[in-house]
KETI-969955 format. One record per atom (N, C-alpha, C): residue in three letters; x, y, z. Coordinates in steps of 0.2 Angstrom, whole numbers, plus 5000, padded with zeros to 4 digits. Example, Ala and Ser with C-alpha at 12.3 -4.5 7.8 and 13.67 -1.06 7.14 Angstrom:
% residues 2
ala506649725039;ala506249785039;ala506649845039;ser506449895035;ser506849955036;ser506450005039;
//
This chain:
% residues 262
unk500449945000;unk500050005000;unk500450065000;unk500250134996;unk500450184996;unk500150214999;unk500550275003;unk500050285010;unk500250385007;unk499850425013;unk500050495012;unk500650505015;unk501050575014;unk501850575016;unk501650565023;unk501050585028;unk500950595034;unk501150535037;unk500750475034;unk500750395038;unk501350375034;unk501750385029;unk502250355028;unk502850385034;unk502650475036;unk503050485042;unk502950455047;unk502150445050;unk502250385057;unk502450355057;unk502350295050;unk502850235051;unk503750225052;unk503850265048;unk504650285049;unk504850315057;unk504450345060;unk504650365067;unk504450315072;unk503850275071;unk503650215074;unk504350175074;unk504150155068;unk504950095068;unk505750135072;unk505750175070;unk506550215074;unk506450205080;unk505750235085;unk505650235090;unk505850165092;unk505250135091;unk505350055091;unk505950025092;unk506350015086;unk507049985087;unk507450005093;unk507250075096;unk507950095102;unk507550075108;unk506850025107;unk506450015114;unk506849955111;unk506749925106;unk506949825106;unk507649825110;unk507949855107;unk508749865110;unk508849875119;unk508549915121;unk508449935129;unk507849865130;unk507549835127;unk507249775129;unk507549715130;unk508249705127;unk508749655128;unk508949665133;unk509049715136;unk509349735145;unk508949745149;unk508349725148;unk507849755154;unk507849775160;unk508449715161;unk508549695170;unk508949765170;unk509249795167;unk509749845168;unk509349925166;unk508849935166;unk508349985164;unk508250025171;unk508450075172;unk508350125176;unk507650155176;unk507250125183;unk506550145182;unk506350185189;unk506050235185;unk505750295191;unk505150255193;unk504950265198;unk504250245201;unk503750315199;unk503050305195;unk502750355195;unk501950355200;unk501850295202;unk501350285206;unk501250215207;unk500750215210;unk500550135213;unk500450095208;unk500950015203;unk500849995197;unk500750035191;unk501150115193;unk501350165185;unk501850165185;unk502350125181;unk502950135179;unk503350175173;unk503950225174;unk504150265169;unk504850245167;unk505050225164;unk505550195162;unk506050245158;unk506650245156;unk507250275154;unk506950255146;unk506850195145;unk506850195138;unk506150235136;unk505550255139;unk504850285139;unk504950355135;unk505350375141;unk505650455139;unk506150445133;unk506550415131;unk506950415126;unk506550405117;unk505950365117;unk505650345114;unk504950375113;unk504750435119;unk504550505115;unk504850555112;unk505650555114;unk506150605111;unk506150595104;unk506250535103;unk506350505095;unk505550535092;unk505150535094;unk504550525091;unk504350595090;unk504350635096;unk504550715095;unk505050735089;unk505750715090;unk506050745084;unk505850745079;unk505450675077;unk505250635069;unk504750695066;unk504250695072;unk503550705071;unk503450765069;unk503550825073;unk503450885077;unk504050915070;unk504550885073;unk505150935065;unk505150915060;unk504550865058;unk504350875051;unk503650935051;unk503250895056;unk502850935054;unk502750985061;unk503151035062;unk503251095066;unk502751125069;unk501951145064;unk501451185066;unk500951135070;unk501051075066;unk500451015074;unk500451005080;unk500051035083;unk499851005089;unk500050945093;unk500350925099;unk500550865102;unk500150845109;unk500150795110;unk499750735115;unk500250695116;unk500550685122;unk500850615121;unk500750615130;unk500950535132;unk500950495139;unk501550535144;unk502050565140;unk502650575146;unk502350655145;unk502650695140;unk502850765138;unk502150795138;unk501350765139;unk501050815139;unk500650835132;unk500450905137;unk500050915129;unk500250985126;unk500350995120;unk500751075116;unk500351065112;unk499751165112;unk499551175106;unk499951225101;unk499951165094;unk500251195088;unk499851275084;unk500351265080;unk500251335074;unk499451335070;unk499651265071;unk499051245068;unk498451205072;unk497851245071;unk497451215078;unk497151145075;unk497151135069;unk496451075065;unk496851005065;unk497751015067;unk497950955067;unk498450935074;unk498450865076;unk498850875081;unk499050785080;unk499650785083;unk499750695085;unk499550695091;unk499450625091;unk499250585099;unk499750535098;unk500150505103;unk500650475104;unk500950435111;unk500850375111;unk501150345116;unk501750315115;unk502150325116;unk502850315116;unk503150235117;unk502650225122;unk502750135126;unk502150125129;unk501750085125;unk501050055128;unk501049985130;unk501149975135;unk500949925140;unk501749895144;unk501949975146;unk502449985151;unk502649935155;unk502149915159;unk502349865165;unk502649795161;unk502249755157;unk502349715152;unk503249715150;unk503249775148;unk503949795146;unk504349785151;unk504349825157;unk504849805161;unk504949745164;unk504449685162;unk504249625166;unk504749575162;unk504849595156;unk505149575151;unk504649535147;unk504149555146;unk503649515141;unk503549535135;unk503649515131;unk503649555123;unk502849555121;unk502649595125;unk502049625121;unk501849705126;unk502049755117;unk502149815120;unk502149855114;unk501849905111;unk501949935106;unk502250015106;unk502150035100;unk502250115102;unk501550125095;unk501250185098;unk500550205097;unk500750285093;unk500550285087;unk500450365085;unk499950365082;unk499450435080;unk498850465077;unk498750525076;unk498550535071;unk498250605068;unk497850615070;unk497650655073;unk497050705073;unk496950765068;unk496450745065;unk496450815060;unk495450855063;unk495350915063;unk494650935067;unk494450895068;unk494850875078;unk494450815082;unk494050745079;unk494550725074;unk494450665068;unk495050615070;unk495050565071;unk495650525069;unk495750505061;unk496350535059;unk496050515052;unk496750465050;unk497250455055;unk497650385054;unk498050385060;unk498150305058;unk498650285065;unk499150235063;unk499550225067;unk500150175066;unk500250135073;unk500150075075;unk500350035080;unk500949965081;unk501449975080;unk502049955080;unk502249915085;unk502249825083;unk502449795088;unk503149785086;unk503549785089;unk504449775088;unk504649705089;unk504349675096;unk504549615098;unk504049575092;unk503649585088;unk503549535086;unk503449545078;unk503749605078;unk503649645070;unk503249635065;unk502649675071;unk502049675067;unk501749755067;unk501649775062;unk501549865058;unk500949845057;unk500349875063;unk499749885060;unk499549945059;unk499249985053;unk499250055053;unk498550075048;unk498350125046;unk497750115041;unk497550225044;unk497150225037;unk497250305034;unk496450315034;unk496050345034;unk495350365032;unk495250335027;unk494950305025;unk494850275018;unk495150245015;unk495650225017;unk496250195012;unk496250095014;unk495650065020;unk495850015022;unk496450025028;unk496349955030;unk496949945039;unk497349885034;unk498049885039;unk498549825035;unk498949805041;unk499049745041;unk499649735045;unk500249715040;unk500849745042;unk501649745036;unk501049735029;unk501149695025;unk500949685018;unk500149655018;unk499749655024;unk499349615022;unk498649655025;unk498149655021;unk497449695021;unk497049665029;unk496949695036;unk496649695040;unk495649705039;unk495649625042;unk494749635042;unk494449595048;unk494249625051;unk493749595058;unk493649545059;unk493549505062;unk493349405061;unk492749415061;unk492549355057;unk492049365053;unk491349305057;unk491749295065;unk491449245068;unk490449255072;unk490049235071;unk489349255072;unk489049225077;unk489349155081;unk489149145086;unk489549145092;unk489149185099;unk489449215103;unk489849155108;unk489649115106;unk490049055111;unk490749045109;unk491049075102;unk491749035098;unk491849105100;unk491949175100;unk492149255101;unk492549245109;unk493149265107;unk493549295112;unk493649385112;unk493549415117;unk493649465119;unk494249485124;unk494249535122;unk494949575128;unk494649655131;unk495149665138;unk494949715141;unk495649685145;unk495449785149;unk496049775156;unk495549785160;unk495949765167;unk495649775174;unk496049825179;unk495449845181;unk495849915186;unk496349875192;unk497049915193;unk497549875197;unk497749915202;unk498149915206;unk498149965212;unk497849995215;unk497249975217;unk497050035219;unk496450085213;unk496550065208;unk496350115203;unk495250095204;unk495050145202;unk494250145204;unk494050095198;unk493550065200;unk493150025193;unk493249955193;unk493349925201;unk493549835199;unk492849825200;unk492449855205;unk491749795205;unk491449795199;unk491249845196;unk491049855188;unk491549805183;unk492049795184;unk492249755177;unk492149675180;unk492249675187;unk492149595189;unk491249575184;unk490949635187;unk490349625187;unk490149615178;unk490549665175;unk490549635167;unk490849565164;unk491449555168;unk491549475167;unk491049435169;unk490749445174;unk490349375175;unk489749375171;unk489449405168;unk488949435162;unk489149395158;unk489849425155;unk490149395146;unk490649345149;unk490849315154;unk491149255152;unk490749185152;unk490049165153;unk489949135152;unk489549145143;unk489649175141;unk489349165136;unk489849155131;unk490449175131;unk490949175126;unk491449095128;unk491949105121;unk492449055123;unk493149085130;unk492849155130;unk493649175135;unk493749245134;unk493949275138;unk494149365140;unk494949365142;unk495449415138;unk495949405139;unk496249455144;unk496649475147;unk496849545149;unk497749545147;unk497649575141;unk498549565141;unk499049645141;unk498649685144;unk499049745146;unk499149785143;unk498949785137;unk499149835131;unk498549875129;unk498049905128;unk497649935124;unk497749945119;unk498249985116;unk498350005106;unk498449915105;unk498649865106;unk498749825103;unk498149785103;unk497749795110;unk497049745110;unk496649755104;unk496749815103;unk496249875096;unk496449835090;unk497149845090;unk497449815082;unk497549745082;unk497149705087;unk496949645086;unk496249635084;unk495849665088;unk495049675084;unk495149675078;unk495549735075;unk495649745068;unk495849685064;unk496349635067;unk496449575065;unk496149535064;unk495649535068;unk495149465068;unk495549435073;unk496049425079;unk496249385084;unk495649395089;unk495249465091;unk495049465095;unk494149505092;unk493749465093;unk493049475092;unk492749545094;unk493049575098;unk492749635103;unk493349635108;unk493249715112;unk493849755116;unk493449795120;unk493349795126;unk493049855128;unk493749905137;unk493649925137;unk493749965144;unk493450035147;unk493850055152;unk493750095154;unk494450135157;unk494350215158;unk494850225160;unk495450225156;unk495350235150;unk495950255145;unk496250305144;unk496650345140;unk497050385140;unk496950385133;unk496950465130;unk496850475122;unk497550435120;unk498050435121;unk498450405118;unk498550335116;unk498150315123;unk498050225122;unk497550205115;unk497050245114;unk496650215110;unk496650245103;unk496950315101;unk496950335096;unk496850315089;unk497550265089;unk497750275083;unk497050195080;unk497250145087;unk496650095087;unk496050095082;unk495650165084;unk495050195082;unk495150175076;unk495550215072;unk495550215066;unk495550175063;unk496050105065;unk496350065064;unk495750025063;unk495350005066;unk494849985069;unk494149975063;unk494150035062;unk493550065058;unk493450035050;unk494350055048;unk494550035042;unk494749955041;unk494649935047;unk494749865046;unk494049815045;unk493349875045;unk492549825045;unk492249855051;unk492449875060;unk492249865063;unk492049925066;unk491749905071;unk491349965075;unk491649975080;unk491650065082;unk491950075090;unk491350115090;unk491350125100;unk490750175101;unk491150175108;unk491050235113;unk490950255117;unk490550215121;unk490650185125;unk490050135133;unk489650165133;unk489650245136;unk489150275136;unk488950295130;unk488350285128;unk488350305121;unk488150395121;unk488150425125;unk488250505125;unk488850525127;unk489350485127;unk490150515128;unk490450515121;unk491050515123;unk491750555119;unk492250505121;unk492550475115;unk493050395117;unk493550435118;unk494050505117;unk494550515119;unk494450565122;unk493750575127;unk494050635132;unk493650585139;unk493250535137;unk493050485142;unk493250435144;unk493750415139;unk494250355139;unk493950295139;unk493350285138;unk492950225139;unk492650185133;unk492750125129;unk492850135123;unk492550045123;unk492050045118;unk491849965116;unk491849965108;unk492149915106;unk492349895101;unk492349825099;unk492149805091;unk491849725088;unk491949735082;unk491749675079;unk491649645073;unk490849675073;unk490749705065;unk490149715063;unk489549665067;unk489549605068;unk489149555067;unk489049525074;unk489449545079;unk489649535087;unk489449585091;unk489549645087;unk489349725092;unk488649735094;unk488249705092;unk487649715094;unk487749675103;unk487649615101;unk487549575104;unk487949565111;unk488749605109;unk489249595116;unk489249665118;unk488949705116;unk488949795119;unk488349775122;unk487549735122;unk487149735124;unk487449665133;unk487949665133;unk488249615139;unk488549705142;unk488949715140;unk489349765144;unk488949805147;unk488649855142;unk488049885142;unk487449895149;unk487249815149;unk486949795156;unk487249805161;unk486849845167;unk486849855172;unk487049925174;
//
């Protein structure tokens, strides 16, 4: 696929970014890690791997707007566009030494996501996709699983850790949807749980308690790959509410009407 100069620039910064996390990945045990909160970890290679991502992004395109996990939020020259950027999604994962972790970039053009790029390094897989143009992972075209009954569907979600507000509620949506499905996964990452939806690995994703950067580029990714995203609440805002359900055209009914309850 021929993509615009824009997504040909996320993917090129992804992958930079990328490489300099795979390499500080091979030393993990040697990683210099600040504590940021109770089960928030901030890592040396976190911050290096937004630096990359700032120089790439911002010094091409100077007048956009920024959102990223470490550095914050900077409005540009230009108000109608802006990146959204997580630098190291699913932190903990990382420092555990488990290879599953991406780096997450998106466009926002007038409060639209109109692309994203989600880069896994440890297992080198480039899921990315533009408005209109279709979703792909490396060479290959991204379509939703095409599965219709809810017994074979596996779903993913995270659960609140630390202390964080929200376990009775998700306990209470596990016990809803796991007897009806084949299984619920939680594997730490949100941008990757999304560009697995878009895969077809995963039938549906929902959570709460996100951060525009976790889900951004997902969205996109998502869309153009056949499926549906919606806000849990269906009068909210997926990146200023953080709360976000997500399926296969042919699932979404029937597994937002599980969450949805109660």
């Amino acid at each position: 696929m021929v993509g615009s100069a824009n997504l040909n620039l996320m993917i090129k910064a992804a992958r930079r970014a990328g490489r300099n996390l795979a390499k500080d990945f091979r030393e993990v045990e040697n990683l210099q890690v600040g504590r940021k909160g109770p089960g928030d970890f901030v890592s040396r290679a976190d911050l290096a791997s937004e630096k990359i991502l700032k120089e790439d992004l911002r010094g091409t395109r100077p007048t956009y707007g920024w959102l990223a996990e470490e550095g914050g939020a900077e409005e540009g020259e230009d108000p109608t566009r802006r990146w959204i950027v997580d630098p190291l999604d699913g932190t903990t994962n990382y420092l555990h030494g488990m290879p599953h972790w991406a780096v997450s970039i998106a466009l926002e053009h007038k409060s639209e996501v109109v692309a994203g790029v989600i880069f896994d390094p440890a297992k080198d897989e480039l899921f990315f996709a533009e408005k209109g143009q279709g979703a792909w992972v490396n060479e290959s075209r991204l379509r939703v699983s095409g599965r219709v009954d809810m017994m074979e569907t596996v779903y993913a979600t995270g659960m609140p850790f630390a202390g964080r507000p929200g376990l009775p509620q998700s306990l209470q949506e596990h016990a809803r949807l796991l007897p009806q499905c084949a299984g619920v996964r939680r594997w730490g990452a949100a941008a990757l749980d999304l560009a697995y939806v878009a895969a077809g690995r995963y039938d549906g994703f929902w959570e709460r308690g996100l951060n525009a950067w976790d889900l951004a580029a997902g969205l996109v990714i998502i869309r153009e790959a056949g499926g549906l995203v919606e806000p849990i609440s269906q009068d909210g805002n997926i990146l200023e509410d953080g709360a976000v359900i997500a399926a296969s055209g042919a699932m979404f009914a029937p597994f937002s009407r599980v969450i949805r309850t109660g």
